[in-house]
Chimera marker file (.cmm) of the C-alpha trace (Angstrom):
<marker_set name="trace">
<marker id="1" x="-17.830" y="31.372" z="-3.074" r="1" g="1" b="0" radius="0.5"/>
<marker id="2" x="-14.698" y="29.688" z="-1.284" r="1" g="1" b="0" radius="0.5"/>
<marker id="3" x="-13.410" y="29.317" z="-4.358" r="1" g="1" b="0" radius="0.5"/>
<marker id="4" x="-13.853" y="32.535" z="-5.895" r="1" g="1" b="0" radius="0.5"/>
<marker id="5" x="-12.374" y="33.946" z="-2.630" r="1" g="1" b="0" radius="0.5"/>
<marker id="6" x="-9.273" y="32.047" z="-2.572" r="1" g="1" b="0" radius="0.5"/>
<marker id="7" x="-8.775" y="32.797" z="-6.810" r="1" g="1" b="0" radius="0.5"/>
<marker id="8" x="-8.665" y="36.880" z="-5.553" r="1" g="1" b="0" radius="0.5"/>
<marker id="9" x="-5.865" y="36.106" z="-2.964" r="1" g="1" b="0" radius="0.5"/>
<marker id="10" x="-3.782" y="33.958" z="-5.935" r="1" g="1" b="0" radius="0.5"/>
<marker id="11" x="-1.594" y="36.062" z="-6.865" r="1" g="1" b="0" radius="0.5"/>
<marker id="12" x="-0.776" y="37.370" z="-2.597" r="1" g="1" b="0" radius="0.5"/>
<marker id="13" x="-0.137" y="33.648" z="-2.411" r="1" g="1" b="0" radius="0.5"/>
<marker id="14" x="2.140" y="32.857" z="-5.277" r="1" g="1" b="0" radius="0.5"/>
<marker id="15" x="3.985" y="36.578" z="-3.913" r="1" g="1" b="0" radius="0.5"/>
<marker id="16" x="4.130" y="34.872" z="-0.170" r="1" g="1" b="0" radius="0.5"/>
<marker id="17" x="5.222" y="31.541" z="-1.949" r="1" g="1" b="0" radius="0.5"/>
<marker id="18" x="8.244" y="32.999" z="-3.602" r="1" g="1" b="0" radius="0.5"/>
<marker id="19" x="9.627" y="34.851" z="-0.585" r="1" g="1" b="0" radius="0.5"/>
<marker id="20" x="9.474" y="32.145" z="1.118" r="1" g="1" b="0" radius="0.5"/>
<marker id="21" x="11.288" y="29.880" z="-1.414" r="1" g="1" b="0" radius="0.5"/>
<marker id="22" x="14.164" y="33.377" z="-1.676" r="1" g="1" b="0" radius="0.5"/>
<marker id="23" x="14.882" y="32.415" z="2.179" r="1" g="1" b="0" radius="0.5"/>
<marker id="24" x="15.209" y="28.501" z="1.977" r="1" g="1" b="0" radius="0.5"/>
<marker id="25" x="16.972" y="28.798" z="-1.282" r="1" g="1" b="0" radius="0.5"/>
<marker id="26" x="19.526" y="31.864" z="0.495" r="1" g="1" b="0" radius="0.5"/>
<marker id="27" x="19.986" y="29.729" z="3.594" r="1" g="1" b="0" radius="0.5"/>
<marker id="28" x="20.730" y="26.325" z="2.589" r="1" g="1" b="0" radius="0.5"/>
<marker id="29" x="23.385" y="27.586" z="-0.104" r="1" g="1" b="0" radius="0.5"/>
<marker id="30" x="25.847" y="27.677" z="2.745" r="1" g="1" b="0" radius="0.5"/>
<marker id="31" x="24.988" y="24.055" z="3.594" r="1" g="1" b="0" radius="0.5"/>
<marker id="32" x="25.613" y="20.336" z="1.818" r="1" g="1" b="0" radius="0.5"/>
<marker id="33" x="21.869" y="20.317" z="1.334" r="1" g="1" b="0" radius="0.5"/>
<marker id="34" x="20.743" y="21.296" z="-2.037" r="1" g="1" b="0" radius="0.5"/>
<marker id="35" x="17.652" y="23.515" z="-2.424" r="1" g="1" b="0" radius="0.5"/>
<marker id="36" x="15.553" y="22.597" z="-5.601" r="1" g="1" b="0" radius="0.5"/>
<marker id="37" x="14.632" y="25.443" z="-7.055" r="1" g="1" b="0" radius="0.5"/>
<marker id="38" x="12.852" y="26.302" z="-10.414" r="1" g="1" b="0" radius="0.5"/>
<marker id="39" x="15.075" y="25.480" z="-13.306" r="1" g="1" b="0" radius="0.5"/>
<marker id="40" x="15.720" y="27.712" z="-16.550" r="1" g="1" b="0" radius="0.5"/>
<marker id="41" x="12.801" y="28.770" z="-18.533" r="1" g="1" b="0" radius="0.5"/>
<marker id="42" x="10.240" y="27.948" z="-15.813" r="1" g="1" b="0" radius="0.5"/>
<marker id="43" x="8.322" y="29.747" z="-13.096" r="1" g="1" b="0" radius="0.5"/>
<marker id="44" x="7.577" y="27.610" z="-10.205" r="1" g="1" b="0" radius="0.5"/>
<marker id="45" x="4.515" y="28.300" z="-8.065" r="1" g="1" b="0" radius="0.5"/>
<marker id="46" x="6.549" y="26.872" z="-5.090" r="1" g="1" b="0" radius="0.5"/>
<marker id="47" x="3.594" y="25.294" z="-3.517" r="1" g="1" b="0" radius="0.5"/>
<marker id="48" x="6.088" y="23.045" z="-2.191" r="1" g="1" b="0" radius="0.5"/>
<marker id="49" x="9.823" y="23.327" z="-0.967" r="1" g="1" b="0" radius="0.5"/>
<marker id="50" x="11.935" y="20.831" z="-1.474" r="1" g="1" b="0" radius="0.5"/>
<marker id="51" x="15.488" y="19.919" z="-0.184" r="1" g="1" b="0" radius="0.5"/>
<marker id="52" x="17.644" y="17.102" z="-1.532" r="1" g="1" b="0" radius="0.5"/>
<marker id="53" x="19.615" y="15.813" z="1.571" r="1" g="1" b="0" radius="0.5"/>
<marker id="54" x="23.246" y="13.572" z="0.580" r="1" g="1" b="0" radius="0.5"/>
<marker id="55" x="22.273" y="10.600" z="2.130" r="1" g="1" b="0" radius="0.5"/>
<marker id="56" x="19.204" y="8.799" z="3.772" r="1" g="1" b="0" radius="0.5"/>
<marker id="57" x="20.755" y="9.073" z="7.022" r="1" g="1" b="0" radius="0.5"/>
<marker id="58" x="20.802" y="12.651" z="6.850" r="1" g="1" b="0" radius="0.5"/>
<marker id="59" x="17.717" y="12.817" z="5.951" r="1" g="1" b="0" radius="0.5"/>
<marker id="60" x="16.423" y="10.787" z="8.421" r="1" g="1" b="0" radius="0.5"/>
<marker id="61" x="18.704" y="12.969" z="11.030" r="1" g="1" b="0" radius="0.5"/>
<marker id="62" x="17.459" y="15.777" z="9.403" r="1" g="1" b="0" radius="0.5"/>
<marker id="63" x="13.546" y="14.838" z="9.139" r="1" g="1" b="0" radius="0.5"/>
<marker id="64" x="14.027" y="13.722" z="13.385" r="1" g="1" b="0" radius="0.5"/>
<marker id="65" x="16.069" y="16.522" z="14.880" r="1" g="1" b="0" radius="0.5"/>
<marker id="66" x="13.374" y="19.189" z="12.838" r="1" g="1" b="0" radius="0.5"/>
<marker id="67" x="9.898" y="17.403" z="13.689" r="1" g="1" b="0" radius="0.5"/>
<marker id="68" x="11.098" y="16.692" z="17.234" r="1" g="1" b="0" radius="0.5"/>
<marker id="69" x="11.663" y="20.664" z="16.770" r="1" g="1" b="0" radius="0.5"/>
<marker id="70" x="8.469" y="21.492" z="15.954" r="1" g="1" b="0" radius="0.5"/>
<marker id="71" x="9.137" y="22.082" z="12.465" r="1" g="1" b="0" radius="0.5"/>
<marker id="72" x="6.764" y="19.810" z="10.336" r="1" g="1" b="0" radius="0.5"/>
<marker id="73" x="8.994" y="18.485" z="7.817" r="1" g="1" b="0" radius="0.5"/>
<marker id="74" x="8.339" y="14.953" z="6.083" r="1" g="1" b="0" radius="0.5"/>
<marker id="75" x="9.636" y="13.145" z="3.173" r="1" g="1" b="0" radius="0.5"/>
<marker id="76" x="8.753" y="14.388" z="-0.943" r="1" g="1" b="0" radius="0.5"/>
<marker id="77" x="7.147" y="11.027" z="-1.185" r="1" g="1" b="0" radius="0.5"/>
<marker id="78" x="6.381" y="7.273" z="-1.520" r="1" g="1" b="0" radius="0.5"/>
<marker id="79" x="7.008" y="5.553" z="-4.334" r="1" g="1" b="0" radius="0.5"/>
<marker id="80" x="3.938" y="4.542" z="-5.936" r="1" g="1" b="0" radius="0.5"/>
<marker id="81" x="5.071" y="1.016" z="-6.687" r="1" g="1" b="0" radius="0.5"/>
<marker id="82" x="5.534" y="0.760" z="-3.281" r="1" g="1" b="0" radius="0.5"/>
<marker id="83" x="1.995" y="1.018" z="-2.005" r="1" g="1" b="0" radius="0.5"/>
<marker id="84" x="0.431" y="-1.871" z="-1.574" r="1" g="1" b="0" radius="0.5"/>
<marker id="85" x="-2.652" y="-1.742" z="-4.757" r="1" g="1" b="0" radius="0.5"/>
<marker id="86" x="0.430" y="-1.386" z="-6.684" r="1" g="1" b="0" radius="0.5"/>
<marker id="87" x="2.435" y="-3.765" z="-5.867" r="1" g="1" b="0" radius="0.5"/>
<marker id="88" x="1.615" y="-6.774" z="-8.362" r="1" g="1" b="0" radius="0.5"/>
<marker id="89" x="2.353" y="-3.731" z="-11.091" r="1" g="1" b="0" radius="0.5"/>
<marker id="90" x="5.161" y="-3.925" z="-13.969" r="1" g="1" b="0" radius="0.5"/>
<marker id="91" x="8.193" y="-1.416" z="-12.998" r="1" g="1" b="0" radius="0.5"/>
<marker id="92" x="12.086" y="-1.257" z="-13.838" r="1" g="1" b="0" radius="0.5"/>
<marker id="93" x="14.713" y="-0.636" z="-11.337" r="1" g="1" b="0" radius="0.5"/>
<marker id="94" x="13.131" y="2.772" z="-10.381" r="1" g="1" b="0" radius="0.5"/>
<marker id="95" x="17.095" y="3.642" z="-9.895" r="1" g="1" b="0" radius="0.5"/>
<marker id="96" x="16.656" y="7.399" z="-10.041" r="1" g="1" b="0" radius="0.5"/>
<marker id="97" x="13.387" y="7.412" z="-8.222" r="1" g="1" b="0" radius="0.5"/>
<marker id="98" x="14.526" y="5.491" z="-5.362" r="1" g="1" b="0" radius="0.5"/>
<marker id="99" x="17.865" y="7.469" z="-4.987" r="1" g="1" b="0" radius="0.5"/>
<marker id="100" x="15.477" y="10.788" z="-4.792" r="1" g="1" b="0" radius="0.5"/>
<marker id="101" x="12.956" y="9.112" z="-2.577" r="1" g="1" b="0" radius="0.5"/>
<marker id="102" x="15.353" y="8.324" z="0.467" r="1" g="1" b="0" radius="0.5"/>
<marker id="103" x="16.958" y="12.029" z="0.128" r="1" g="1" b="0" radius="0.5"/>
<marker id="104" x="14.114" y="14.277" z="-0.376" r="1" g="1" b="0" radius="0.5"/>
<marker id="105" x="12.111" y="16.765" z="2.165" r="1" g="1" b="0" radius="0.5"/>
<marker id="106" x="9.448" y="18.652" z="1.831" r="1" g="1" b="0" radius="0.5"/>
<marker id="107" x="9.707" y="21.814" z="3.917" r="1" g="1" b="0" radius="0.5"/>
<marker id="108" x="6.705" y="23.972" z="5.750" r="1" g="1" b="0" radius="0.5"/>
<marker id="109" x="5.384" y="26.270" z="3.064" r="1" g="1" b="0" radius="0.5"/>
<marker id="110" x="2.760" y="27.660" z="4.323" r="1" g="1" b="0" radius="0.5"/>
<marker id="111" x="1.472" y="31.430" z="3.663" r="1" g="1" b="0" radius="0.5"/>
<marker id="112" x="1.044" y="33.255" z="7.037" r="1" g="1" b="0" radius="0.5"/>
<marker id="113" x="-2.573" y="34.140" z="7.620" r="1" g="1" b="0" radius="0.5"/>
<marker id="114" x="-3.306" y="38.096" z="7.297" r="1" g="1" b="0" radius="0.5"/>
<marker id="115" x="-5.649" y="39.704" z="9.789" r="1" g="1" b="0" radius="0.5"/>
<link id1="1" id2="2" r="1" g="1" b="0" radius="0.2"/>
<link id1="2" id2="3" r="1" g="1" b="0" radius="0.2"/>
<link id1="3" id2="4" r="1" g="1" b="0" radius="0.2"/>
<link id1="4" id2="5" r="1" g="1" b="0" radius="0.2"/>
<link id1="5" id2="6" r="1" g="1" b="0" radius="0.2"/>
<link id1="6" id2="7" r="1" g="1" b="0" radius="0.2"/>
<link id1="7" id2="8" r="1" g="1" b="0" radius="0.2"/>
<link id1="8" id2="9" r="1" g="1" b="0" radius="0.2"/>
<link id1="9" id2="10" r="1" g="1" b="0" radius="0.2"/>
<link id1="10" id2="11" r="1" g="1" b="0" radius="0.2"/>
<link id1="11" id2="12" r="1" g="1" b="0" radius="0.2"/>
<link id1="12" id2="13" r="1" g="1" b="0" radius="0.2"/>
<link id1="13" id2="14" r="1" g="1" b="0" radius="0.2"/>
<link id1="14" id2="15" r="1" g="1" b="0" radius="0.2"/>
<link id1="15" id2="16" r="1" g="1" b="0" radius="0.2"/>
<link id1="16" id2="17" r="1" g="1" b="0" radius="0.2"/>
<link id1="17" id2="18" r="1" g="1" b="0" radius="0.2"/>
<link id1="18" id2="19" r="1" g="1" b="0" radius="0.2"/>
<link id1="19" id2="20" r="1" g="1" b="0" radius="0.2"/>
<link id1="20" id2="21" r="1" g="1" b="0" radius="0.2"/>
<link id1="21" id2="22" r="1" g="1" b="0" radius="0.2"/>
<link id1="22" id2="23" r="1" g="1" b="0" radius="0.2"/>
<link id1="23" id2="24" r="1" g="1" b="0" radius="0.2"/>
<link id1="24" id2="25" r="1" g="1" b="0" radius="0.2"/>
<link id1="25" id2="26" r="1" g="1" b="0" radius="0.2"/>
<link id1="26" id2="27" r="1" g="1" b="0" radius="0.2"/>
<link id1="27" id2="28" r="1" g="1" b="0" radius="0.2"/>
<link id1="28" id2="29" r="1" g="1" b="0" radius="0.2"/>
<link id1="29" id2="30" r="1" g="1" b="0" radius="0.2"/>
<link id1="30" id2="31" r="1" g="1" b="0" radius="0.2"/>
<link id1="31" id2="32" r="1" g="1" b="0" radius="0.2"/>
<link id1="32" id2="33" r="1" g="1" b="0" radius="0.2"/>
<link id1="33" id2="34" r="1" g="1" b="0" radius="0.2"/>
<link id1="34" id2="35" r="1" g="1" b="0" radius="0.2"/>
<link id1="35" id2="36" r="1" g="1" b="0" radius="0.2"/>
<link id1="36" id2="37" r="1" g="1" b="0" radius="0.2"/>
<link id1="37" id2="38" r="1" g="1" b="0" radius="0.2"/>
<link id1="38" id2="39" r="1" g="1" b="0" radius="0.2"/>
<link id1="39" id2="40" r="1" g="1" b="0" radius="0.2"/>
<link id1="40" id2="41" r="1" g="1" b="0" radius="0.2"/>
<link id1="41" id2="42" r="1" g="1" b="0" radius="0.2"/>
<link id1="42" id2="43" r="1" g="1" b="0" radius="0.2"/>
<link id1="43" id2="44" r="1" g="1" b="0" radius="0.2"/>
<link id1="44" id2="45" r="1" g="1" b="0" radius="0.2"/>
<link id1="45" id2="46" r="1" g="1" b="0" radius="0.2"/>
<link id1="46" id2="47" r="1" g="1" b="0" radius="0.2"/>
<link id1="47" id2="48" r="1" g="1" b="0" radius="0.2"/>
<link id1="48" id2="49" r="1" g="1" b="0" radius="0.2"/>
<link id1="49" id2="50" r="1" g="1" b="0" radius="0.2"/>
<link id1="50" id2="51" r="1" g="1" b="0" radius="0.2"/>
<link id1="51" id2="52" r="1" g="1" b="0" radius="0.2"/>
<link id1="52" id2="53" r="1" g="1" b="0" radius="0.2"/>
<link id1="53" id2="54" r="1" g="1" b="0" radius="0.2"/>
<link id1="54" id2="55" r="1" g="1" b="0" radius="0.2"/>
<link id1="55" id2="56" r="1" g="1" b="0" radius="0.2"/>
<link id1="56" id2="57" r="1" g="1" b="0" radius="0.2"/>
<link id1="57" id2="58" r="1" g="1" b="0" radius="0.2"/>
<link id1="58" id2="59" r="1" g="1" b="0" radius="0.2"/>
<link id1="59" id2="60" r="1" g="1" b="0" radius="0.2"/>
<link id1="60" id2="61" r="1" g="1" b="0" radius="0.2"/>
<link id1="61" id2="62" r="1" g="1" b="0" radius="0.2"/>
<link id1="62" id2="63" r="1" g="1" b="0" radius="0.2"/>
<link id1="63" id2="64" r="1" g="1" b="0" radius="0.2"/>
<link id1="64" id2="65" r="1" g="1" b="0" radius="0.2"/>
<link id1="65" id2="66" r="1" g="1" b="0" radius="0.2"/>
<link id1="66" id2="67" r="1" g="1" b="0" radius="0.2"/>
<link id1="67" id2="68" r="1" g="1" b="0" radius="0.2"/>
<link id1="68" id2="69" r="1" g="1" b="0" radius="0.2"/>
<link id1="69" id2="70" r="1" g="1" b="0" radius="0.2"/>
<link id1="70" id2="71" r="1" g="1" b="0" radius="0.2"/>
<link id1="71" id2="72" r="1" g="1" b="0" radius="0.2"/>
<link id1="72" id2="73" r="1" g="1" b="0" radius="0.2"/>
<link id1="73" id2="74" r="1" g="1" b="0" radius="0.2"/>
<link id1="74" id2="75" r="1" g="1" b="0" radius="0.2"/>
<link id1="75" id2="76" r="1" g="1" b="0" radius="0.2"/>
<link id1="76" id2="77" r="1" g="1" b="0" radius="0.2"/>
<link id1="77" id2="78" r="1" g="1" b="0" radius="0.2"/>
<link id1="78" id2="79" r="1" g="1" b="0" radius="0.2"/>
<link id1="79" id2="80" r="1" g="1" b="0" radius="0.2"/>
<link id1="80" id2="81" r="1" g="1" b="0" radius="0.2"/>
<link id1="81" id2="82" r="1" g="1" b="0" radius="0.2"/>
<link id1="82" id2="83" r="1" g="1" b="0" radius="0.2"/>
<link id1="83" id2="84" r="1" g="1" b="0" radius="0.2"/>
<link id1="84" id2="85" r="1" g="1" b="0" radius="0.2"/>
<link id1="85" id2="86" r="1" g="1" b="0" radius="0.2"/>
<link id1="86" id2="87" r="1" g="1" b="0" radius="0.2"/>
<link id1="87" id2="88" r="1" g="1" b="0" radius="0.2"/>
<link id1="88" id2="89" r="1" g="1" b="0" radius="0.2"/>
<link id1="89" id2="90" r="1" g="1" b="0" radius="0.2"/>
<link id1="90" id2="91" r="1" g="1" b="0" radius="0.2"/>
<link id1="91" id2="92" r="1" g="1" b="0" radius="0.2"/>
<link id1="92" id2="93" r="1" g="1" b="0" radius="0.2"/>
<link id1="93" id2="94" r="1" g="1" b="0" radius="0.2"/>
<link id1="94" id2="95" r="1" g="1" b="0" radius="0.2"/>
<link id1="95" id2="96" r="1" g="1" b="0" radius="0.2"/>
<link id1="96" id2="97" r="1" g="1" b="0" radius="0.2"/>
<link id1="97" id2="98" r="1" g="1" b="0" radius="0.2"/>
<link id1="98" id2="99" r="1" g="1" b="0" radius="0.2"/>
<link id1="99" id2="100" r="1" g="1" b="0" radius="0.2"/>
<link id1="100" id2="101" r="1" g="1" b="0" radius="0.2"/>
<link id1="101" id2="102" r="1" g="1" b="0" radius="0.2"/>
<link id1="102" id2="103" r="1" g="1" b="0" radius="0.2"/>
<link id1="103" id2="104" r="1" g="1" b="0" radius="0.2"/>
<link id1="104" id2="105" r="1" g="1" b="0" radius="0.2"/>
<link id1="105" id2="106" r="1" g="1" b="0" radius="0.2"/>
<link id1="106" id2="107" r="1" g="1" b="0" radius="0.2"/>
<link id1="107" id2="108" r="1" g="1" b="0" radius="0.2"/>
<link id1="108" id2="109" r="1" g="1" b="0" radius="0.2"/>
<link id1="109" id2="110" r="1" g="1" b="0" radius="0.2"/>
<link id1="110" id2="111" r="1" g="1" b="0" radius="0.2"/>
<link id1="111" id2="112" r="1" g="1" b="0" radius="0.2"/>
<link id1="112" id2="113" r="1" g="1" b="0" radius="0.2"/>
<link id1="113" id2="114" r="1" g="1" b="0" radius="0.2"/>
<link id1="114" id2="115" r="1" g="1" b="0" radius="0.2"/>
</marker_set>
């Protein structure tokens, strides 16, 4: 029944989703911080917003100044090679990965509830 309730509100959400992508994506292209948004030939369900910061310090800065804010920000994620069941695991460099990983955030995306 949860289920089946939430599946009826799916396409509200994915509405809700996008507007709120159309304001991150319209505010930080006045900024240094690049918004990732859905690339050609793709529809993203924006489930999560992402931001690619310059540096690790700015993100840290950035991830600081808005959680001591109140805004729950927090990085994209952890590397999996870096959790500890993984860590006896083949990898390469991870070059790319790791560059993303100390500049990504993932932004509050929530849907606001309706009364």
């Amino acid at each position: 029944a949860l289920a089946c309730a939430q599946l009826e509100q799916l396409e509200n959400f994915l509405k809700e989703k996008r507007k709120i992508s159309e304001l991150y994506q319209n505010f930080f292209e006045k900024t240094n911080i690049s918004f990732k948004a859905e690339i050609k030939n793709t529809k993203s369900n924006y489930w999560l917003n992402t931001i690619e910061l310059p540096s690790k310090r700015e993100r840290d800065l950035f991830l600081e100044e808005t959680n001591k804010n109140h805004i729950m920000t927090r990085p994209a994620w952890n590397l999996l090679n870096t959790l500890p069941v993984y860590a006896k695991c083949f990898t390469d460099t991870l070059e790319n990965s790791n560059y993303l990983s100390e500049r990504l955030v993932n932004l509050p995306s929530g849907v606001p509830w309706k009364k």
